[in-house]
C-alpha positions in Angstrom: -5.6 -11.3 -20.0 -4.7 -8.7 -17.0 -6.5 -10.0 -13.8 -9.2 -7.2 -12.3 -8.2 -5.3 -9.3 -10.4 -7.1 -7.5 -9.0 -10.2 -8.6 -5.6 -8.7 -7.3 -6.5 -7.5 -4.0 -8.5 -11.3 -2.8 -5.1 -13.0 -3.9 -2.9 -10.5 -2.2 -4.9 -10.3 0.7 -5.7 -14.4 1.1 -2.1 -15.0 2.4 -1.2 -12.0 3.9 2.2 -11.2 4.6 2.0 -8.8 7.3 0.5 -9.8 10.6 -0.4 -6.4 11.1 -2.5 -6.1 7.8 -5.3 -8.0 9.0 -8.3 -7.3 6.2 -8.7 -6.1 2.5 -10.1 -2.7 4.3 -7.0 -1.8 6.1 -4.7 -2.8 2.8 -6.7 -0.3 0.8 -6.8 2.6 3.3 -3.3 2.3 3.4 -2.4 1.9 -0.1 -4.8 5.0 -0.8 -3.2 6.7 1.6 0.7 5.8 0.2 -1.0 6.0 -3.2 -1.2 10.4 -2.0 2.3 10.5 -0.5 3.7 9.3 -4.1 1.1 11.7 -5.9 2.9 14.3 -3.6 6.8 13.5 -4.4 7.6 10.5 -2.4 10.0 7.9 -3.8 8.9 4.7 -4.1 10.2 2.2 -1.1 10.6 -0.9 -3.7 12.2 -1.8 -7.5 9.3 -0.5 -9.4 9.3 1.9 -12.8 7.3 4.6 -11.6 7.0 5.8 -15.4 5.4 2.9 -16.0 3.2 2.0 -12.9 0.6 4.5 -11.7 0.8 5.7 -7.9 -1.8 3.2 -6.5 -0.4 0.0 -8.0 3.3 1.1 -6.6 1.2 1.7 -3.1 -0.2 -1.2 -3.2 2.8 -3.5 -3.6 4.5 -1.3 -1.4 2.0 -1.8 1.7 1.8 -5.6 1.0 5.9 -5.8 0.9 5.9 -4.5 4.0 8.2 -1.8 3.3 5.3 1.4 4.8 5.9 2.0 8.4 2.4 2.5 10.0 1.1 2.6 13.4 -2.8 2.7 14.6 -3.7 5.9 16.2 -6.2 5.6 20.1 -8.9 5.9 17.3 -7.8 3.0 15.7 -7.4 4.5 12.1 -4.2 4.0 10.4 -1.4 6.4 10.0 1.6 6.5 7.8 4.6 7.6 9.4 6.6 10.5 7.6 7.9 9.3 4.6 10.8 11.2 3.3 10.8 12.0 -0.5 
């Protein structure tokens, strides 16, 4: 049986391999926001069959492989750098 989302995202997010990624709030803001830039055209940054995986689950391991550039802005939201398609 397929573990839930949720089930994905406490596993994921219990050993976290980014220093920078310090909560399940951040990872989801910017996976959703990854998730748009691969709705849009963008290539996915890592070995995945986009045919076969939907935008947010490519986003997702993307932002937790640490291969999405991001910076915090003086407001302290997140921002993606440009990502080339």
């Amino acid at each position: 049986m397929m573990a839930s989302v949720h089930e994905e995202i406490d596993e994921t997010t219990e050993q976290p391999h980014s220093p920078e990624i310090d909560s399940k709030y951040r990872l989801i803001i910017l996976a959703a926001k990854r998730s748009k830039q691969l709705q849009r055209g963008a290539r996915p940054r890592i070995e995945i069959d986009p045919t076969k995986h939907k935008p947010t689950r490519i986003a997702l391991e993307e932002v937790i492989q640490g291969t999405i550039p991001f910076h915090f802005s003086t407001e302290g939201a997140e921002d993606l750098g440009e990502v080339p398609g």
